[in-house]
C-alpha positions in Angstrom: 60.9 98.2 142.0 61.4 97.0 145.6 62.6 93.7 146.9 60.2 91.8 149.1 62.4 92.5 152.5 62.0 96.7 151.6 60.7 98.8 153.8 59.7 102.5 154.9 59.6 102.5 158.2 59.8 105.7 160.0 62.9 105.8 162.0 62.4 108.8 164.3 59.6 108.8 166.5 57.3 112.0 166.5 58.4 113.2 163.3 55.0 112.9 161.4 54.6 116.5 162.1 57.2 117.9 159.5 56.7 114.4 157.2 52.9 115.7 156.9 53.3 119.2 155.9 55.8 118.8 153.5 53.6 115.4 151.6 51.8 117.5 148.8 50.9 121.0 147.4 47.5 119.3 146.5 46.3 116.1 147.3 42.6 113.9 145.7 41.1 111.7 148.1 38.4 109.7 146.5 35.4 108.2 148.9 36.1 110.6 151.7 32.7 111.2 153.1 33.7 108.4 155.8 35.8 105.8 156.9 39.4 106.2 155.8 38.9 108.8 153.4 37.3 111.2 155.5 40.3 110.7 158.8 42.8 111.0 155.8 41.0 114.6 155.1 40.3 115.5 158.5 44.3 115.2 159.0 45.9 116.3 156.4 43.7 119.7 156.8 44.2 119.3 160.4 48.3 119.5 159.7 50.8 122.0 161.3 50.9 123.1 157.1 48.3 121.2 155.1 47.9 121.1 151.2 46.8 124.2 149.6 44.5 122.4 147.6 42.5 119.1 149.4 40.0 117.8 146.8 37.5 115.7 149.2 35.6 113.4 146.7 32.5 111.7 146.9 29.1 110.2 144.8 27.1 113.1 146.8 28.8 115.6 149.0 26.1 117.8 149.9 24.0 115.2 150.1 22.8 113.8 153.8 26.4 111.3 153.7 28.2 114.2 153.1 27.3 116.0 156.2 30.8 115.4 158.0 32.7 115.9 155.1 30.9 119.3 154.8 31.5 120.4 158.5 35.3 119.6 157.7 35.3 121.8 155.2 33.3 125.0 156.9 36.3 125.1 159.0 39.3 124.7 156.6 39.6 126.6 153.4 41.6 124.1 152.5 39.3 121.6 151.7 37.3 121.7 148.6 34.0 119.5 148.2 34.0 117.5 144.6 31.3 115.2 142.9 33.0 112.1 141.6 31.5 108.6 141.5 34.3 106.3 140.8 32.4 104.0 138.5 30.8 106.6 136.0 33.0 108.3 133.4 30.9 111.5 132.9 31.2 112.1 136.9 35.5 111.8 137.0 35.3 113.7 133.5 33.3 116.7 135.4 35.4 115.7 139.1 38.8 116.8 136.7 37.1 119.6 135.1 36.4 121.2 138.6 39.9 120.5 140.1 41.6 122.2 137.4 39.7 124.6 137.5 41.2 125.1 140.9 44.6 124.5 140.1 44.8 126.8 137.1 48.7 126.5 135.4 49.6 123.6 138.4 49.2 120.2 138.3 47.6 117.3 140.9 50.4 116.0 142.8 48.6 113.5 145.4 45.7 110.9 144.1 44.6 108.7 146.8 42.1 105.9 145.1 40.2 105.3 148.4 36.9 104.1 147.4 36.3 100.8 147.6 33.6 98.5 148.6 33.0 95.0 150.5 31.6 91.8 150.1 31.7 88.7 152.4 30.1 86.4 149.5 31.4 82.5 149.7 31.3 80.2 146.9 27.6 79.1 147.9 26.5 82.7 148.0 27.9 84.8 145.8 26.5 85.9 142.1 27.7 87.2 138.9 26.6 90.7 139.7 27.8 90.9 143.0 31.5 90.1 142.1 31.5 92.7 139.0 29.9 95.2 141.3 33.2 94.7 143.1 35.7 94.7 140.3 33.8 97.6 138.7 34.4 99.7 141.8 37.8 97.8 142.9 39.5 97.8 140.1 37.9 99.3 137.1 36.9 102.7 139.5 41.0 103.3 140.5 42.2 102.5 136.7 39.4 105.6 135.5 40.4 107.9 137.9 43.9 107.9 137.4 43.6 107.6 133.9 41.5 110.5 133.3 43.4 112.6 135.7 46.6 111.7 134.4 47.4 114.7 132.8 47.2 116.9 135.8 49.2 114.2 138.1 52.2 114.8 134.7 51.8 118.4 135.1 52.5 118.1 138.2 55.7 116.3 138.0 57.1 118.0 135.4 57.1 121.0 137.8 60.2 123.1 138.3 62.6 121.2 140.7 61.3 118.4 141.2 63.3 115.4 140.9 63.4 111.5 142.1 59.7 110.2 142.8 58.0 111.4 145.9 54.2 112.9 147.0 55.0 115.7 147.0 56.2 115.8 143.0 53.3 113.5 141.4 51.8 110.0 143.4 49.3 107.6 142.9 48.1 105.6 146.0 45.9 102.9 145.7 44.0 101.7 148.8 44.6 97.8 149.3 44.6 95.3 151.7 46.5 91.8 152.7 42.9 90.3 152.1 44.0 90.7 148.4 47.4 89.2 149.4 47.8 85.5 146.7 50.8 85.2 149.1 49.0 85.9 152.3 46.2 83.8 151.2 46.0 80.7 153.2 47.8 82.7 156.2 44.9 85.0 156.6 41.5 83.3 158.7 38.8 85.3 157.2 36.2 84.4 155.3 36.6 83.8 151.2 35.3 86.6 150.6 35.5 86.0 146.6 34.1 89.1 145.2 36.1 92.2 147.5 39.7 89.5 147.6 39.6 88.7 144.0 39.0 92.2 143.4 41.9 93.5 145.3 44.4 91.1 144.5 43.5 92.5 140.7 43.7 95.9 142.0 47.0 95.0 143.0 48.4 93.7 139.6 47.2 97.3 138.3 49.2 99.0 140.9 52.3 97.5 140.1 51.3 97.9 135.9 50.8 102.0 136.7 54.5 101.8 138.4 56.0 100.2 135.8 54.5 102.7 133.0 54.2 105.5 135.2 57.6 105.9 136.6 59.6 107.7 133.8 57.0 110.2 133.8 58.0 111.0 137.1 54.8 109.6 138.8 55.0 107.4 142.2 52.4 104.6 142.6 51.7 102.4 145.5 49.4 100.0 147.0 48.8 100.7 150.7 47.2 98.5 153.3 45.4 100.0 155.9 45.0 97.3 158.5 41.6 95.8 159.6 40.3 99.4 160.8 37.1 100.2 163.3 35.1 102.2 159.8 31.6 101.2 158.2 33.4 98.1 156.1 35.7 97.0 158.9 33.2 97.0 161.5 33.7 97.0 165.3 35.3 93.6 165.7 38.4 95.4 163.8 41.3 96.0 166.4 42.4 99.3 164.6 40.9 102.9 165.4 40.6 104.8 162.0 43.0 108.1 163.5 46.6 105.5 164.2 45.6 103.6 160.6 45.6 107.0 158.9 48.2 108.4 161.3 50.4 105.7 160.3 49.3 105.7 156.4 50.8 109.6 155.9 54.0 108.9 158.2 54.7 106.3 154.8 53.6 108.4 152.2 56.1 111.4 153.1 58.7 108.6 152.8 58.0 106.7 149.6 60.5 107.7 146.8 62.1 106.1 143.8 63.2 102.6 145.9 59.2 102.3 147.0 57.5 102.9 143.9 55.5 99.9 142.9 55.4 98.3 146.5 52.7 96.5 148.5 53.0 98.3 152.3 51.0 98.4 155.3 50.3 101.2 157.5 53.5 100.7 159.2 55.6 100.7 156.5 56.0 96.8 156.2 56.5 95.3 152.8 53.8 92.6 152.3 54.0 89.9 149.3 51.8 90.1 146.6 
């Protein structure tokens, strides 16, 4: 796994173009009816050659929240509208069964565990339900996924060819943030927070556990911080627009390999301490 002073950064300016259309065969974004999710589907359809297979996941896509992720997806084939509610086993269960049903005899090479929620609770405020509502979606929700679509992300990597770990053979990517940061802690002015950073930092640990037992199986995993982005749970104070955070976030995934795997990055490519 990576030393602390690692990192991806892109060296050749304006080569995101060709990084992005060779990132994945198929790639699952989960929570992408807004936000992050839905710029990270919005450009990798909009890409000079985007995945064949884009699964955009959500609690209710034709529902009224999905209505952007539905116009996306009236104008690229691409793009294929999936139920999945992160936190309910019988919803991923079905989410699988409907994206394998797409991939037939190939596997999922890209899972992006984007859904996530907020919570700016303080010691004074917060309550027991509150901060398992967090880890439930947090931490619990990524661990499900990933586990119950596990055996398409191994198909995928046992593919023909494909060697070393990359995207574009078999990836997990788990949505962070430096909020979650134990090192960053104390360095970071925001408010406790105790449900969403407690939540994350544990999100964390379970990134680096997937690396470790996922790696000789040929599967990539990563935690990836976003910045403090202008979305729904950012809010307008954030100095970030949602298009460079996501710009920037696919520029590092078409560069993670074997020396990445299990690392803490930033949209920039920046090692950050755990």
């Amino acid at each position: 796994m990576p030393s602390r002073r690692q990192s991806c950064r892109v060296s050749q300016p304006g080569a995101e173009a060709a990084e992005m259309a060779a990132l994945a065969r198929s790639v699952l974004v989960t929570g992408s009816n807004r936000g992050i999710g839905l710029e990270l589907v919005r450009q990798l359809a909009a890409s000079p050659q985007p995945p064949q297979h884009i699964f955009a996941t959500c609690r209710d896509p034709e529902g009224p929240r999905g209505k952007a992720l539905q116009e996306l997806a009236a104008q690229h084939p691409s793009i294929k509208l999936v139920q999945l509610d992160a936190v309910n086993l019988p919803s991923i269960r079905g989410a699988v069964r409907a994206v394998g049903s797409h991939l037939k005899d190939q596997g999922l090479n890209l899972l992006i565990n984007n859904a996530g929620v907020s919570s700016h609770a303080t010691l004074r405020s917060l309550d027991s339900r509150e901060m398992l509502s967090a880890f439930a979606t947090n931490v619990v929700g990524p661990v499900q996924v990933t586990k119950e679509f596990l055996p398409l992300l191994e198909k995928a990597a046992k593919g023909v060819g494909k060697e070393g770990l990359s995207c574009s053979r078999a990836a997990v990517i788990n949505i962070s943030t430096k909020l979650g940061s134990i090192g960053l802690c104390l360095k970071v002015p925001e408010a406790p927070m105790y449900p969403y950073r407690a939540s994350k930092a544990a999100q964390n640990m379970v990134t680096r556990c997937m690396a470790a037992e996922l790696q000789d199986k040929g599967i990539l995993c990563v935690a990836i911080h976003p910045g403090w982005v202008k979305t729904d749970m950012g809010t307008e104070k954030a100095p970030l627009m949602v298009e460079h955070s996501v710009q920037g976030i696919l520029t590092v995934l078409a560069n993670l390999s074997q020396d990445t795997s299990g690392a803490f990055l930033d949209w920039e490519g920046n090692t950050l301490p755990w």
